[in-house]
N, C-alpha and C positions, 0 to 999 in steps of 0.2 A: 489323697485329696488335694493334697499343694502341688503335686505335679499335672493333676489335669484341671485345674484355675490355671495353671502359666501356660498351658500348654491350648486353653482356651483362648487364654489373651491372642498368644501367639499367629492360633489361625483366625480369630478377628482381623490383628494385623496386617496380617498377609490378604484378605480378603479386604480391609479397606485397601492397600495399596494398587492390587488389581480393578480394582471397581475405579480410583481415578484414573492410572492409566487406561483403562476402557474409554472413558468419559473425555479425556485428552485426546486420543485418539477419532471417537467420532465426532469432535469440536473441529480437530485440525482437518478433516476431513469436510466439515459445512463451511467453515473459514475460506476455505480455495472455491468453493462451489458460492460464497455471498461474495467474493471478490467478482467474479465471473457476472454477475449479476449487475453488480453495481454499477463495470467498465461497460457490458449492455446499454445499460439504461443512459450512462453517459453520452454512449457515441448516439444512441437514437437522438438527445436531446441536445447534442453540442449546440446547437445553431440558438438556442434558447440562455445557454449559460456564457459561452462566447463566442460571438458571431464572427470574431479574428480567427478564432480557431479551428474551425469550420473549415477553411482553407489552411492548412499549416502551413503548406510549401509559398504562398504568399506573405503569409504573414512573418516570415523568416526572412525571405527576401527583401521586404519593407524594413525590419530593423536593421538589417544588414545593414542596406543603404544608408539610413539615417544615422547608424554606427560611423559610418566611412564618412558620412560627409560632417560631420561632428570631429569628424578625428583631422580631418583635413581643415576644418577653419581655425582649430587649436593650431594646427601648428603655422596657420599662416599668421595670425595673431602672435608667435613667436617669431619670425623671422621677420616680423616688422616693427 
């Protein structure tokens, strides 16, 4: 009788462990499919969240510049 009580424990065990990996498994699986979603919904609505970014390749351009000319009046501020 004590051997099949441990021997019950045992396949609970092993049945709970498989039952999370299951449940980890089609988590990681909805995870990449609610990422997919999300970056959707983003790009339909960039223009609503930021209107800079809407345009990347400008709005990189714009900091750039403002980068360089920030960097240029520092050092002209040192050299005088």
């Amino acid at each position: 009788m004590e051997s099949t009580l441990r021997a019950m424990k045992k396949v609970s065990e092993i049945q709970y462990k498989r039952q999370d990996l299951f449940f980890k498994m089609r988590m990681r699986a909805h995870k990449g499919e609610k990422k997919e979603q999300v970056r959707a919904e983003i790009k339909k609505g960039i223009n609503i969240i930021a209107p800079a970014a809407a345009n990347r390749e400008k709005a990189i351009s714009i900091a750039t510049r403002k980068a360089v000319i920030k960097k240029r009046a520092e050092e002209s501020k040192m050299v005088n």
